[in-house]
C-alpha positions in Angstrom: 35.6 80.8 94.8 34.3 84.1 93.3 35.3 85.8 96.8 38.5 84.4 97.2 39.5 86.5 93.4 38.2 89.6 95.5 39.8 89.3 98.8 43.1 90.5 97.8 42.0 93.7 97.3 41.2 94.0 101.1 45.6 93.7 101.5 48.0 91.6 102.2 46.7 89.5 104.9 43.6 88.8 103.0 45.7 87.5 99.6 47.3 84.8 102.1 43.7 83.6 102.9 42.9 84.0 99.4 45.7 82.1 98.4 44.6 79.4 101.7 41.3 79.0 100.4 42.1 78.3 97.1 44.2 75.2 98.7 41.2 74.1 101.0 38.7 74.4 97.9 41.2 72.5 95.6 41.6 69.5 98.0 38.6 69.4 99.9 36.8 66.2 100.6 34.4 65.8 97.1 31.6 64.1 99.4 31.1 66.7 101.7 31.5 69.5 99.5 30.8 70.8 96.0 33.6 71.5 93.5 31.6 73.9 90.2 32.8 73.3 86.9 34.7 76.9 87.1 36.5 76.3 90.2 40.0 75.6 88.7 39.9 78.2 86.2 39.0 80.6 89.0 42.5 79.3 91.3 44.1 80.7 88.8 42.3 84.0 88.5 43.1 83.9 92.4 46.2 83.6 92.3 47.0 86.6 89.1 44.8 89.0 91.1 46.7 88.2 94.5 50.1 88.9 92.4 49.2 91.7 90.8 47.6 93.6 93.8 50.7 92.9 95.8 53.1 93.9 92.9 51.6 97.2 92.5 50.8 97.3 95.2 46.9 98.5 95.7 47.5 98.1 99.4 49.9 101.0 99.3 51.7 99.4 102.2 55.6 99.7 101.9 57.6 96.4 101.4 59.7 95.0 104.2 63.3 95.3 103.7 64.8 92.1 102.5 61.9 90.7 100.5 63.1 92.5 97.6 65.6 89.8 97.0 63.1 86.9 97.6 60.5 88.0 94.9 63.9 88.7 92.4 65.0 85.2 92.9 61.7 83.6 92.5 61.1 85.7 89.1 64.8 84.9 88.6 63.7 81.2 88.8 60.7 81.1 86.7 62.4 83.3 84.1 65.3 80.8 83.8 62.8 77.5 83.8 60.6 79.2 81.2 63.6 79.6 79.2 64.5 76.1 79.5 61.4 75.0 79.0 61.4 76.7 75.2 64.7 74.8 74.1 64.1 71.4 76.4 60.7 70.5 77.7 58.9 67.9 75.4 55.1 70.1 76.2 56.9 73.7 76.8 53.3 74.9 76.8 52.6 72.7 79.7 56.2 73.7 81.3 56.1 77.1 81.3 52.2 76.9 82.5 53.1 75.1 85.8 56.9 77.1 86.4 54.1 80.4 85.8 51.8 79.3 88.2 54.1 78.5 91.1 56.5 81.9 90.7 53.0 83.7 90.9 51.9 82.2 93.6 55.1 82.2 95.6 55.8 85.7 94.3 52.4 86.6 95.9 53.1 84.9 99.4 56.6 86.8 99.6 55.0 90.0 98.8 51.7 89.4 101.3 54.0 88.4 104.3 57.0 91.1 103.4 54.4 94.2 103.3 52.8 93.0 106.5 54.7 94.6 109.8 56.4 92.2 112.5 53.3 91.7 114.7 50.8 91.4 111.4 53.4 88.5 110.4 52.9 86.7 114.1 49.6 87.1 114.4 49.1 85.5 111.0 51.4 82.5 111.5 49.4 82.1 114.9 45.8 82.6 113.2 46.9 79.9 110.6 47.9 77.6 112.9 44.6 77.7 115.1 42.7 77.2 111.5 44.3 74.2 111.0 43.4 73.1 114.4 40.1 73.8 113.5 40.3 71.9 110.4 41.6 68.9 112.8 39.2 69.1 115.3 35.8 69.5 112.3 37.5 66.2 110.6 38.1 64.1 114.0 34.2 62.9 114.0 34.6 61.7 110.7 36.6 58.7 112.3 33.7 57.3 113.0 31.7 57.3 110.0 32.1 56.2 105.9 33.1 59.0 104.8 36.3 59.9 107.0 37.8 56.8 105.0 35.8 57.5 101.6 38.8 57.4 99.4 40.7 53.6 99.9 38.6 52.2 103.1 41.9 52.2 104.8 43.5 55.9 105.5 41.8 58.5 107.0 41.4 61.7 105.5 38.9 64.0 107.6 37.8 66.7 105.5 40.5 66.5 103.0 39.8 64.2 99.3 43.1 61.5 100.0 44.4 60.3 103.3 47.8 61.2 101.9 46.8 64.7 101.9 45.5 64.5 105.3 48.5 62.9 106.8 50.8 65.8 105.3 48.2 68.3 107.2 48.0 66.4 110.0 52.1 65.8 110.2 52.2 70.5 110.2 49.4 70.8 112.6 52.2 68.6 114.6 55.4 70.3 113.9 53.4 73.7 114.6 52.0 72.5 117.7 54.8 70.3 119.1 57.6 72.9 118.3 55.7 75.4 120.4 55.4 73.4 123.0 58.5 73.0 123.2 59.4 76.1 122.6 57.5 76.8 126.3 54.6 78.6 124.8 51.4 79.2 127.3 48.5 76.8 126.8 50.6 73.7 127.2 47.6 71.4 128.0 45.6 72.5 124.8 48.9 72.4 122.8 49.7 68.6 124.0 45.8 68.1 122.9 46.3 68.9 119.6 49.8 67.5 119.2 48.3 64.3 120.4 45.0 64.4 118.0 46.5 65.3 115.1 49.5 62.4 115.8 46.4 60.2 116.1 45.1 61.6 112.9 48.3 61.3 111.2 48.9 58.1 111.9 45.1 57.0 110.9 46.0 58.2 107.5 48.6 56.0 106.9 51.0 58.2 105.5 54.5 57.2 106.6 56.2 60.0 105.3 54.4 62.5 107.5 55.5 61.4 110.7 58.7 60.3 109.7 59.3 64.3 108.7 58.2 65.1 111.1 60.4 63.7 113.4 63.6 64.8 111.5 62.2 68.0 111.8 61.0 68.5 115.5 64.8 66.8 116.1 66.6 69.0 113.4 64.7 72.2 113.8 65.5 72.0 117.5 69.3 71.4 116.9 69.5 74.1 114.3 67.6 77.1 116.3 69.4 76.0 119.2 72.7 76.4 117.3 71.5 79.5 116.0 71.3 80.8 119.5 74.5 79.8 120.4 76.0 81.3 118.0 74.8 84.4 117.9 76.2 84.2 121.5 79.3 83.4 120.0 79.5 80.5 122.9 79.3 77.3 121.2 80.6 74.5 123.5 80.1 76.2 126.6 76.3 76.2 126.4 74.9 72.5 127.6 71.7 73.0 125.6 73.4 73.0 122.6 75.6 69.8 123.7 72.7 68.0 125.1 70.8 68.4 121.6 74.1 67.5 119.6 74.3 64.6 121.7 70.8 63.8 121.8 70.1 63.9 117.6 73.1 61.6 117.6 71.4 59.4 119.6 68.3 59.3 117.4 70.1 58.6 114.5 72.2 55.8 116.2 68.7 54.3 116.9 67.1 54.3 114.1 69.6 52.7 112.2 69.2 49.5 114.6 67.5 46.9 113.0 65.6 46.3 116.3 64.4 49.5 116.2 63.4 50.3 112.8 61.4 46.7 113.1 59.5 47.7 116.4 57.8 51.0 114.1 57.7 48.7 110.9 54.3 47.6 110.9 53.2 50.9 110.0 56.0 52.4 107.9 55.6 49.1 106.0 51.9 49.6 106.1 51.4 46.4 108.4 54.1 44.0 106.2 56.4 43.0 108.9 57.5 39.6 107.8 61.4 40.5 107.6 63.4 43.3 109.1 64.0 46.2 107.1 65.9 49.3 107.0 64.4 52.6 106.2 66.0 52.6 102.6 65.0 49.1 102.0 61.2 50.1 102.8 61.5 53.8 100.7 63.0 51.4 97.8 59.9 49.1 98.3 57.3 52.2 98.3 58.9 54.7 95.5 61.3 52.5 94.1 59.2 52.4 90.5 59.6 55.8 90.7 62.6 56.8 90.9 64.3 53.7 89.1 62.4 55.7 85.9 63.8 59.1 87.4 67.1 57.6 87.6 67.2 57.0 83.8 65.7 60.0 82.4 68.9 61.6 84.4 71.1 59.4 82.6 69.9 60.0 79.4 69.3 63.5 79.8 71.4 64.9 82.5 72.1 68.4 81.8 69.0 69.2 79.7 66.2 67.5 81.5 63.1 66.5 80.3 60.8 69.5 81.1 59.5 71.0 84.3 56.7 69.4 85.8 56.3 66.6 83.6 55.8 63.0 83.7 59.1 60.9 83.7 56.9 58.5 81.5 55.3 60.9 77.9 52.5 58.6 77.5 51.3 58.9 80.7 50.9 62.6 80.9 47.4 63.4 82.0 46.1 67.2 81.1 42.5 68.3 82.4 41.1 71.9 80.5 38.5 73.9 81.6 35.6 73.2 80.0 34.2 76.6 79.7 37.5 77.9 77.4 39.5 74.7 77.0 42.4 76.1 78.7 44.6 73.4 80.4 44.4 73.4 84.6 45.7 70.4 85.8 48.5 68.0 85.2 49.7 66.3 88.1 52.4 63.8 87.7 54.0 61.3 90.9 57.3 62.0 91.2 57.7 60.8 95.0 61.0 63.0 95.8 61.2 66.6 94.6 64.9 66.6 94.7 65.4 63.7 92.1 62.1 64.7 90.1 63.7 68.4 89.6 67.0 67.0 88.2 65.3 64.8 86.0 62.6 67.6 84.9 65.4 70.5 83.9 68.9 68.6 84.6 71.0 68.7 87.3 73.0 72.3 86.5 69.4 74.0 86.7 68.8 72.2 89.6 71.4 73.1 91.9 70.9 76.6 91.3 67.1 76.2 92.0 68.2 74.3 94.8 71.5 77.0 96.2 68.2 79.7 95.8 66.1 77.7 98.0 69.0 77.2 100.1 69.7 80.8 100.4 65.3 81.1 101.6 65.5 78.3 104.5 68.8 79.8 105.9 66.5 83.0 106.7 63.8 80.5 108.5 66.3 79.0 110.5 67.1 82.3 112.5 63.4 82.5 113.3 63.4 80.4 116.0 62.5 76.8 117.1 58.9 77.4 115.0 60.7 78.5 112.0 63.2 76.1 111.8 61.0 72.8 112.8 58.6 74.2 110.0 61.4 74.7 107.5 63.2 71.2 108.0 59.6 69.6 107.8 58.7 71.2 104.7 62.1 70.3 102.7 62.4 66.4 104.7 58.4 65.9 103.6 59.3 66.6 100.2 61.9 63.3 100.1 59.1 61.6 99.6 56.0 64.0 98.6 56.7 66.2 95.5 54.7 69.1 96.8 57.4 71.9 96.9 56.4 72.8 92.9 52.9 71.9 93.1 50.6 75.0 93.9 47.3 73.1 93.1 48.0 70.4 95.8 49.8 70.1 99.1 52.5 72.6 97.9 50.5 76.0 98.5 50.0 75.3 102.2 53.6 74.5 102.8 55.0 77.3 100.9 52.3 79.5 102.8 53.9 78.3 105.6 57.6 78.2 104.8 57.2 81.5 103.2 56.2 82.9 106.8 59.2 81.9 108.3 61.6 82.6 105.5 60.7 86.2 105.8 62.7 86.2 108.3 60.4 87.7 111.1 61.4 86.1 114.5 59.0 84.9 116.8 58.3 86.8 120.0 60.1 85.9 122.8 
């Protein structure tokens, strides 16, 4: 971890993997290996360093036109949440730590990709992806032993400390992979090897809500680049592809609202219970219905105000861990289950929707990058229905902000 606080002075590239490694260390698998007392205390150092060599910038390198306006609104966010959390958050100390943490971090990865040069960015995204492949392909023997399945006995989670952290891997090693298939990239066979191992991967975690994102967001993405295209071709009706996909996600969602259909896939989405049919909501009801029936009254009660960002809907059970070497807090996590309804409840829902128009405003510019961008954009917001990791930089949330960040730079993909 004592590397990771110096890579960032190498440049932008290297406060990405900085930033990357940080994530791996964080949520590595504790049997395989070690996690020193200091390490959480030195995230944070990572991620400060990374900021700060970025904002100044050491590198020297000149930032890319247009990221200007995504570090401004994520200071504009973290300035407005730490403001809130001052009048409204029942632990504003706790508040205004995790809000600091995230628009550092964030701030960071817009800086690292915008002062990288078109080619740095795709060479990055591509160098990323075959990481994670590497990550897949390292955890796949693990299958076979104890310790793949360490956690629960049931789920799988390779290298990773939960299954439900491996799944959400496992589900962007798919969208990356299956999106440039599709896309028509070279290396097909070796791309339909890894879509395929880390769908078997995936679905040995057990966790439903990767795969299901993932197919909103190979069938989404598709639509919306496609559109994109058209569009820019000012030919909307006149192109088939854009009809056939119109036609086709239309399909998909005629299907899956069948009963028939959405009972033939139940045994895992229900986590083997398939004594009645059920719809999708019924079994999202079943699996995060104590959590949002709590979220849904904290909004009632405190609707415009909130409750204070990143907090537990519950007081009592707020969890902090500290440091041991200076006592200072570094860990929190709370369950929310869906971001969306966790951020209205944590600093109301006017706060929210702006939050949310911003964020908005950042997947628009993914969309335009291709059938990559988009399928990676869609996953990362239709994952987060169900796994609040979109605020959480000491979890799941770093790599998918690594990776939406990428794409939201705007920086097409080579045709």
């Amino acid at each position: 971890m004592t590397l990771m606080v110096a890579l960032p002075f190498a440049g932008p590239r290297w406060s990405i993997w900085a930033l990357l490694g940080t994530w791996f260390i964080t949520l590595s698998h504790t049997g395989l290996f070690a996690h020193p007392p200091a390490a959480g205390l030195l995230r944070y150092a990572v991620y400060f360093v990374a900021f700060g060599t970025l904002i100044l910038p050491v590198s020297g390198r000149p930032l890319q036109r247009g990221s200007v306006a995504l570090v401004a609104s994520t200071l504009g966010i973290g300035a407005v949440v730490v403001l809130h959390s001052f009048f409204y958050s029942y632990m504003p100390y706790l508040s205004i730590a995790k809000i600091t943490s995230w628009t550092v971090v964030v701030s960071a990865l817009w800086l690292a990709w915008g002062r990288l040069g078109a080619e740095e960015v795709r060479a990055l995204r591509l160098q990323i992806f075959v990481v994670l492949s590497i990550l897949l392909l390292f955890s796949l023997p693990l299958m076979m032993t104890g310790l793949g399945f360490a956690t629960n006995g049931r789920g799988f989670q390779g290298l990773l400390n939960h299954p439900q952290a491996w799944g959400l891997v496992g589900a962007a090693i798919m969208a990356l992979s299956s999106a440039r298939l599709l896309r028509g990239d070279q290396k097909a066979i070796l791309l339909c090897t890894i879509a395929f191992l880390s769908t078997a991967a995936t679905f040995a975690s057990g966790a439903r809500t990767a795969l299901v994102g993932i197919a909103v967001a190979l069938a989404a993405g598709a639509g919306a680049s496609t559109l994109h295209a058209v569009l820019a071709q000012r030919r909307i009706w006149r192109n088939r592809a854009a009809v056939a996909w119109v036609f086709l996600f239309m399909l998909v969602v005629a299907a899956l609202l069948t009963p028939q259909v959405q009972h033939a896939i139940q045994s895992f989405l229900g986590k083997g219970d398939v004594r009645q049919l059920e719809s999708f909501s019924q079994i999202y009801e079943r699996s995060r219905g104590g959590l949002t029936g709590v979220m849904n009254n904290n909004i009632s009660r405190h609707f415009y105000e909130g409750i204070g960002f990143g907090l537990a809907s519950v007081p009592g059970t707020m969890v902090v861990s500290y440091d041991p070497l200076f006592g200072l807090p570094i860990g929190a996590s709370v369950e929310k289950g869906n971001v969306y309804l966790g951020l209205t409840e944590e600093v109301g829902a006017p706060l929210a929707l702006l939050v949310g128009a911003v964020v908005a405003f950042w997947a628009v510019r993914g969309l335009r990058c291709g059938l990559v961008g988009a399928t990676i954009i869609f996953f990362v917001l239709a994952a987060n229905f169900a796994e609040a990791t979109f605020f959480s930089m000491g979890g799941m949330g770093l790599l998918f902000m690594a990776l939406f960040t990428s794409y939201a730079t705007g920086v097409e993909e080579a045709r």
